[in-house]
C-alpha positions in Angstrom: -142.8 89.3 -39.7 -139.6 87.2 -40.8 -137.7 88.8 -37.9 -140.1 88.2 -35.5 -139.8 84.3 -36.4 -135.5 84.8 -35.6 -134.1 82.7 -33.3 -131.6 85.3 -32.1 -132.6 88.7 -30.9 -129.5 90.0 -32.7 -131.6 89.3 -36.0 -134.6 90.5 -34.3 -135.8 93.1 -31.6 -131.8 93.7 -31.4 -131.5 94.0 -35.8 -131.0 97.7 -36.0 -128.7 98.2 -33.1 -125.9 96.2 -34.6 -127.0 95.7 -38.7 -123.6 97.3 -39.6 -121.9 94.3 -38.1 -123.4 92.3 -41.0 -120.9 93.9 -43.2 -118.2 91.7 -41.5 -119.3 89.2 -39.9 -122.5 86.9 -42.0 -122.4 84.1 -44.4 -122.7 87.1 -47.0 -119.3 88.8 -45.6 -117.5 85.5 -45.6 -118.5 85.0 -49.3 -117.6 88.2 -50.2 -114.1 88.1 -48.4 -113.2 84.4 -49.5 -114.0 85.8 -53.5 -111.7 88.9 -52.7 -108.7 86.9 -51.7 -109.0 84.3 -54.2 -108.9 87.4 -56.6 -106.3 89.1 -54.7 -104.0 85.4 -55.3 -104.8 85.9 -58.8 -104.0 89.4 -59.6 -100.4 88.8 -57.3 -99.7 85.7 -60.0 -99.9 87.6 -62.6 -97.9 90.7 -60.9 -94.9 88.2 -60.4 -95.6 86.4 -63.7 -94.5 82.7 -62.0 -96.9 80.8 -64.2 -98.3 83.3 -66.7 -97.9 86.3 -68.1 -99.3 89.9 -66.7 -102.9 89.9 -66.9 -103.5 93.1 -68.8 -105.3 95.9 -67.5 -108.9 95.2 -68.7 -108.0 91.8 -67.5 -107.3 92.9 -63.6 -110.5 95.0 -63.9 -112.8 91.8 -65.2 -111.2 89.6 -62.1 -111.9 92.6 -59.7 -115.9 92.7 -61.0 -116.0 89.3 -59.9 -115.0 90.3 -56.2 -118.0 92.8 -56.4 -120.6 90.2 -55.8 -124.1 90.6 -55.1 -127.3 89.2 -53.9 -127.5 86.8 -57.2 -124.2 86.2 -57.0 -124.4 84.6 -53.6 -127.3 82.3 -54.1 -125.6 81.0 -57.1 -122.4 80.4 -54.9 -124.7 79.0 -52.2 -126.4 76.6 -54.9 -122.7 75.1 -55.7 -121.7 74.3 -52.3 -125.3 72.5 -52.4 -123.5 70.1 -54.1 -120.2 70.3 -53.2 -120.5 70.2 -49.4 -117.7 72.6 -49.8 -117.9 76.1 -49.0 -114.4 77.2 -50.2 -114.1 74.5 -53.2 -117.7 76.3 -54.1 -116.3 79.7 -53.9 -113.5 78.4 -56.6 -116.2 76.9 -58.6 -118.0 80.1 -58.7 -115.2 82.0 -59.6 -114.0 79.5 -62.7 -118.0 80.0 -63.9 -117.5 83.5 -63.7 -114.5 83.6 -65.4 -116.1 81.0 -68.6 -119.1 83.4 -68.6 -116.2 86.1 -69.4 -114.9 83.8 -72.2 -111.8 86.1 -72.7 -108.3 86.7 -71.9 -109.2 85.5 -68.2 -110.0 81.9 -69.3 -106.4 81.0 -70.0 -105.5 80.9 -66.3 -108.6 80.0 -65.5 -107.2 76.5 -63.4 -105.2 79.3 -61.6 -108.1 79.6 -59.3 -107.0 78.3 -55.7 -104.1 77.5 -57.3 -101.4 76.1 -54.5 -104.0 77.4 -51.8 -105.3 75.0 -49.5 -109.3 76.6 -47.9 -107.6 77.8 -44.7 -105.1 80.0 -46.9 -108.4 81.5 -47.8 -110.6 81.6 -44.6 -107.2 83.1 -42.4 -107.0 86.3 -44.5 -110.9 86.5 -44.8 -111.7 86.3 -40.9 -108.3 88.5 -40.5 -110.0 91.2 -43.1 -113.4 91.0 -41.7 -112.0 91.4 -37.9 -109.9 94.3 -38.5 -112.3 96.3 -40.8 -115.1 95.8 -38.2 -112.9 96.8 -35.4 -111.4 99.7 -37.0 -115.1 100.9 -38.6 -117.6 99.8 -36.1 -115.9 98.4 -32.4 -113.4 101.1 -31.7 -115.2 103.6 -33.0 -117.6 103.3 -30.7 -115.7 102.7 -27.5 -114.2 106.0 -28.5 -117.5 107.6 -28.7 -118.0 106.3 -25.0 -114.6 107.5 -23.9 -115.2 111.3 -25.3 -118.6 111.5 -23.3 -117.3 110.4 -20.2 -114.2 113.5 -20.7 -117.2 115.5 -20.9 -118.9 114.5 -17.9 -115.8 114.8 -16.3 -115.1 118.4 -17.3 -118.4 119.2 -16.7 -118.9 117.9 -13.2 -115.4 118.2 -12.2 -116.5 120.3 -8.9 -119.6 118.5 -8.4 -119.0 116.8 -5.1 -120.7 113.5 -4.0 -120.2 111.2 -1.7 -118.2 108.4 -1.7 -119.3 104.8 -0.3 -116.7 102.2 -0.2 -118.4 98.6 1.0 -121.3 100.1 0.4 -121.4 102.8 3.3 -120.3 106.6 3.6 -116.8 107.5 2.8 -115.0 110.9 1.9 -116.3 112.7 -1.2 -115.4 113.0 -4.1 -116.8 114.2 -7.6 -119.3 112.8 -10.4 -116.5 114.4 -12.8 -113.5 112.7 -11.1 -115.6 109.3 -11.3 -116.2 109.7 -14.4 -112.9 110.3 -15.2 -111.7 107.0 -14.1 -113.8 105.1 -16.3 -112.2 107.5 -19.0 -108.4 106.5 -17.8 -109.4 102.7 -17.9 -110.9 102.5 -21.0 -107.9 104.5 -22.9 -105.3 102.1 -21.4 -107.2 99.1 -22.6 -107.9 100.9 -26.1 -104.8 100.9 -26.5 -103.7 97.1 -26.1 -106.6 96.7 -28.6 -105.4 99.1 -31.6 -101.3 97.6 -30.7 -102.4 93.9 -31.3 -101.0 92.4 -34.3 -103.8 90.7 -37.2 -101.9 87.8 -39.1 -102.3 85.9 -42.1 -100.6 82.4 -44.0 -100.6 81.5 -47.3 -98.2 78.5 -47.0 -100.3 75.5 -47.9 -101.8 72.2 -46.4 -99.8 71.9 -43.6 -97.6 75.3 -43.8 -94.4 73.9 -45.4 -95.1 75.1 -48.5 -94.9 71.6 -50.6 -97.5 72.9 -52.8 -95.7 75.5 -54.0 -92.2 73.7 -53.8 -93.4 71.0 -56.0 -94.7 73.7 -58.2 -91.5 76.0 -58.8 -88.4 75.6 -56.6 -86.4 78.3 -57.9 -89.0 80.4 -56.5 -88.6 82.4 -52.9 -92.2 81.4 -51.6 -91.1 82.4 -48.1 -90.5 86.0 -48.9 -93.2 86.4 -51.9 -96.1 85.2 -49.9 -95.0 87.7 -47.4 -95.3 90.6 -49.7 -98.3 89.0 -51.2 -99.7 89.4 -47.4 -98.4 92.7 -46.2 -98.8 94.3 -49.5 -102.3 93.0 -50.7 -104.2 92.8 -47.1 -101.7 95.1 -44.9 -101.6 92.3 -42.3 -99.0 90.7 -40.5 -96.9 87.8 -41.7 -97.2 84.8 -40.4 -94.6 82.0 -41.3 -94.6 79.2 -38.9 -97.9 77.5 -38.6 -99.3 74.3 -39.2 -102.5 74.0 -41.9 -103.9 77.0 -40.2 -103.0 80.3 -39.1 -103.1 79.9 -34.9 -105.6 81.8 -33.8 -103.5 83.6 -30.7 -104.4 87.2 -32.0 -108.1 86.4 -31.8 -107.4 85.3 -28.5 -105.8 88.0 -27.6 -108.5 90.6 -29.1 -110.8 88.7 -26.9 -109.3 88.9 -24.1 -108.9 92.6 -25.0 -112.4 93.5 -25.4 -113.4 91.6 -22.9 -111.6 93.8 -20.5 -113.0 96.8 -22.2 -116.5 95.1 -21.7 -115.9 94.8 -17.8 -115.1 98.2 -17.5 -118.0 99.1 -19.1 -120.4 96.9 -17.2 -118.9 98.5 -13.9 -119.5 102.0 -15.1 -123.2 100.9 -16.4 -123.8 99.1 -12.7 -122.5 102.4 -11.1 -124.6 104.9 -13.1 -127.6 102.5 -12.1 -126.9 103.0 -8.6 -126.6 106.8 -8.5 -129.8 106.5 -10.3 -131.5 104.3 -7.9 -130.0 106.2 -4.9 -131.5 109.6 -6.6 -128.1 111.1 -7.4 -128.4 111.1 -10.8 -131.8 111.9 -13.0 -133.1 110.6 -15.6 -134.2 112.5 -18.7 -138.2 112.4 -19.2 -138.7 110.8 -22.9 -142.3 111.7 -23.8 -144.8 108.1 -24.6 -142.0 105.8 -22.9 -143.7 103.5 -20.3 -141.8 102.1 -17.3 -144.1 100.2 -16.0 -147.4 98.3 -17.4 -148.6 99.2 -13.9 -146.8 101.7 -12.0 -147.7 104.5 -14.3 -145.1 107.1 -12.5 -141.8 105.3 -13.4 -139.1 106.3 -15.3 -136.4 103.2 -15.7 -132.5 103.1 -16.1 -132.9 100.3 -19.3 -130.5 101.3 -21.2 -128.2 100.8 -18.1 -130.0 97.1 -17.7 -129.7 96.5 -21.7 -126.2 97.1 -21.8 -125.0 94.9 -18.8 -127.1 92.3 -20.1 -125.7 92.4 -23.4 -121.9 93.0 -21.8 -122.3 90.0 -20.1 -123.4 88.0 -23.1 -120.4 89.2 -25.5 -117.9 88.6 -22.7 -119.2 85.0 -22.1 -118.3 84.2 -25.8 -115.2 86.2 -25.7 -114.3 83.9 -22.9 -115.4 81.0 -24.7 -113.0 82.1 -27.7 -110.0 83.0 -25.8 -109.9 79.2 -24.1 -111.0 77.3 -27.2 -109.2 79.1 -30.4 -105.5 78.8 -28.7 -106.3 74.9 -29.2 -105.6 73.2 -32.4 -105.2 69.5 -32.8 -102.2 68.2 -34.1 -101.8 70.3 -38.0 -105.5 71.1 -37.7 -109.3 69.9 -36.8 -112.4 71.7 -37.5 -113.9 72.1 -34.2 -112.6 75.5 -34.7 -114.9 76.7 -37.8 -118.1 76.9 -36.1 -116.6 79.1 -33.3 -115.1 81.2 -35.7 -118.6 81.8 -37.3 -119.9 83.4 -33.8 -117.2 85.8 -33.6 -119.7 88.4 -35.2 -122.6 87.7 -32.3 -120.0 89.0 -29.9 -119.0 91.9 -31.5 -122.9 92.3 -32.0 -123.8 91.8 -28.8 -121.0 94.2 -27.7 -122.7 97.1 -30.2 -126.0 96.6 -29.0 -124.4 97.1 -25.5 -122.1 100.6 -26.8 -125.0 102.0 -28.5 -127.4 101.8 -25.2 -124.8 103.3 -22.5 -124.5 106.2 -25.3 -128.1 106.7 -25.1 -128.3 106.3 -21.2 -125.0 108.8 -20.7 -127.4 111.3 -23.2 -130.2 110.7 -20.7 -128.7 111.7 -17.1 -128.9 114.9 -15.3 -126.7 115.2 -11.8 -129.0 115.7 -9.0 -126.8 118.4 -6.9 -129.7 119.3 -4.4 -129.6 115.5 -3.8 -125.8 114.8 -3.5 -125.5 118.3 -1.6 -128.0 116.6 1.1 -126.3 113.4 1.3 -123.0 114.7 2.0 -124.3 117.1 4.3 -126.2 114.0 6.3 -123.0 112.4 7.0 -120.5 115.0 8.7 -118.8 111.8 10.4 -116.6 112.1 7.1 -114.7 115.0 8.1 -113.0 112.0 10.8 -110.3 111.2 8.3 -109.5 115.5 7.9 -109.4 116.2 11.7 -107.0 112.8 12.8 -104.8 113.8 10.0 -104.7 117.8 11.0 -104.1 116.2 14.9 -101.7 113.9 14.0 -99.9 117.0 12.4 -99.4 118.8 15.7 -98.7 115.4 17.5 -102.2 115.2 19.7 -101.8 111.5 20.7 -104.1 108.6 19.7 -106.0 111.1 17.0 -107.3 108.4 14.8 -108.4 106.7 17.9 -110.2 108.9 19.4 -112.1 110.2 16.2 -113.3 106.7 16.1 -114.6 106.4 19.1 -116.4 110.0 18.7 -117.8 109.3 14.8 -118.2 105.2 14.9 -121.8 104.0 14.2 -123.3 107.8 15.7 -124.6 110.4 14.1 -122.3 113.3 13.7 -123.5 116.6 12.4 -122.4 119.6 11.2 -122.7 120.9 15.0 -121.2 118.3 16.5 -118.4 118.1 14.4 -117.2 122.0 14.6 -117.6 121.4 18.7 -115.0 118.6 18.7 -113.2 120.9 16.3 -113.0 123.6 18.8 -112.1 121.2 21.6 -108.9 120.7 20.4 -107.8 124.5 20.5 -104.9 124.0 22.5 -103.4 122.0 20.7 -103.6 123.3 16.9 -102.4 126.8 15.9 -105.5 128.8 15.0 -105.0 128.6 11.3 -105.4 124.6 11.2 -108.3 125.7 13.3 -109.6 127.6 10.9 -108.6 125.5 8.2 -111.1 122.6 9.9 -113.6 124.4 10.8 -114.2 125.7 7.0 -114.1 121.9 5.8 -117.2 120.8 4.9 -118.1 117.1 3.2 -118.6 118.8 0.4 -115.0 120.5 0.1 -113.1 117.7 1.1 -112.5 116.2 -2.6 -108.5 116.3 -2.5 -107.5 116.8 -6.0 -110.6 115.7 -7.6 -111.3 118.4 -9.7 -108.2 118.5 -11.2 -108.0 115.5 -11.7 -111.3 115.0 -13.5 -110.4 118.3 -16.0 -107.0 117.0 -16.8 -107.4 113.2 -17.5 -106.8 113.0 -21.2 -103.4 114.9 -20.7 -102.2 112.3 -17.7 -100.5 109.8 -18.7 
């Protein structure tokens, strides 16, 4: 019943397509990330022994407990930033209780907590952890799932001719596999700009000069030890020059990213629901499914629909991120927080949208009989063959006199090898030949290899 009361499909009807995003991206994930650095500050203090000496080993493994929170551990947190208004300065509060309820070695560099840190030293690394684990665990997993179905269909329907339709009429053929396998080329090269962009994290203070930590100890190198703290302890990039927070140009850019991975996406979803709806692809028959509350005899493309609809969702939010998170006023405002906290509805809404064209790509059948009769019903294709073959031997104004023999008529397979044979005195016999053997469903160029071979192009 509580779900049914969510505002948000995600945490509703949508819940179990995307739950795993939770993990990352929740008020529970940020908690759980915020503790983990301020630990991670902690155990690198006592590693470089600036202000105290090493923690011992029993020590480390105490502070690292603390990190493992759970369910009572968060609504104790939750209850401190009750009164503190402060979600960060509540996470340090938490952690100093912790450490009294410990009441040993761990008190004595107990107001080490957020020492030198200001919240967004915190918050920078967190978001930066929970984007990069979700990506690597949950996003680009599944993309990749996509991609290695779609080099299947390819293989698999390599030779399966069907006819093209460019502006929305007949056009040469070519195959369901080759199609397919453009969807497979696009979505590798944009893949790829996703796993090469750069995460990066700061640690440098209120306004990322370091005066915190210069006032604390100058004969320290901050510069270069918070630059091993952050490579070493997160295995992020470094990020020196910023203001109070870390710029947000790599979730910008991871926006942008996915949002191009999206668009591909919808336009392979849009197409599959077109060869469905022109009866060139079947769907599957899942037993007790209803299409329609009326039409008893349908059998529906949603999880085509679904994932378009929810495509279009995540990429109007990874728009909205891309044009507001490059923007920071002056050394820092907060209008940036709350957009921050929806990054996990687009990746949620990108899931949901993953997880359906899997199931719809597990659903379809290629209706040859069909695409065999299309191509077969439009023999005015074979124009673009025979002007080409003509032009070959020199027979003047080929191309327009194809057009003027194939333009808005209906040209069968009879009427097409009589033309052919028209022109016998001016081809040698085996271009004859060679013409009057093409067929609409032959003339696919180099599809087929292409479709077999497109995770060896480059």
């Amino acid at each position: 019943m509580e779900n049914l009361k969510n505002i948000s499909p995600i945490d509703g009807r949508y819940k179990k397509s995307c739950i795993e995003i939770s993990e990352y991206f929740s008020e529970y994930a940020l908690i759980k990330y915020r503790i983990y650095v301020e630990i991670q500050w902690l155990i690198f203090l006592s590693e470089k022994e600036f202000f105290f000496k090493q923690l011992s080993v029993k020590a480390i493994d105490e502070l690292q407990k603390i990190a493992d929170i759970n369910d009572e551990d968060v609504l104790r947190l939750k209850k401190i930033e009750e009164e503190t208004n402060h979600d960060v300065k509540a996470v340090e509060y938490f952690i100093k209780e912790k450490i009294n309820q410990n009441n040993g070695e761990l008190v004595n560099i107990k107001e080490y907590v957020h020492y030198l840190c200001t919240s967004e030293d915190i918050n920078n690394i967190a978001y930066g952890i929970c984007i990069k684990s979700c990506l690597n665990n949950i996003i680009i997993p599944h993309i990749e799932k996509i991609m290695n179905r779609l080099k299947d269909l390819a293989s698999e329907h390599s030779q399966v001719a069907i006819l093209s339709r460019t502006h929305g009429q007949p056009a040469s053929a070519t195959t369901f596999g080759k199609e397919m396998a453009n969807y497979f080329d696009r979505l590798k090269r944009h893949i790829s700009t996703l796993k090469n962009i750069k995460i990066y994290g700061k640690f440098n203070g209120a306004v990322g000069n370091f005066n915190a930590h210069k006032i604390a100890n100058n004969n320290i190198d901050w510069v270069n030890n918070i630059k091993y703290f952050i490579e070493k302890y997160f295995d992020i990039n470094y990020s020196l020059y910023c203001t109070q927070i870390q710029d947000h140009d790599y979730i910008c850019e991871i926006s942008d990213a996915l949002g191009r991975i999206n668009s591909t996406l919808l336009d392979l979803s849009i197409d599959i629901w077109l060869y469905i709806s022109n009866n060139l692809l079947k769907l599957k028959h899942v037993k007790n499914e209803i299409g329609s509350s009326t039409m008893p005899h349908k059998i529906n493309p949603i999880d085509f629909e679904n994932a378009e609809g929810n495509l279009h969702l995540a990429n109007a939010l990874f728009k909205a991120f891309s044009a507001k998170l490059s923007i920071s006023r002056l050394q820092r405002d907060l209008s940036d927080s709350t957009v921050l906290r929806n990054i996990g509805t687009s990746y949620a809404y990108s899931l949901i949208a993953y997880k359906s064209i899997l199931r719809g790509l597990s659903k379809i059948d290629i209706n040859e009989q069909a695409a065999c009769q299309e191509l077969n019903n439009n023999w005015s294709t074979l124009a673009e063959p025979v002007q080409i073959v003509l032009k070959n031997y020199n027979f003047p104004n080929a191309y327009e006199e194809l057009k003027n023999f194939t333009r808005g008529k209906t040209v069968d397979k009879e009427l097409m090898q009589e033309y052919i044979k028209t022109k016998s005195e001016f081809i040698p016999s085996n271009a004859m030949n060679q013409l009057l053997e093409l067929t609409p469903n032959t003339y696919i160029g180099y599809a087929d290899y292409l479709a077999k071979n497109v995770d060896k192009m480059e």
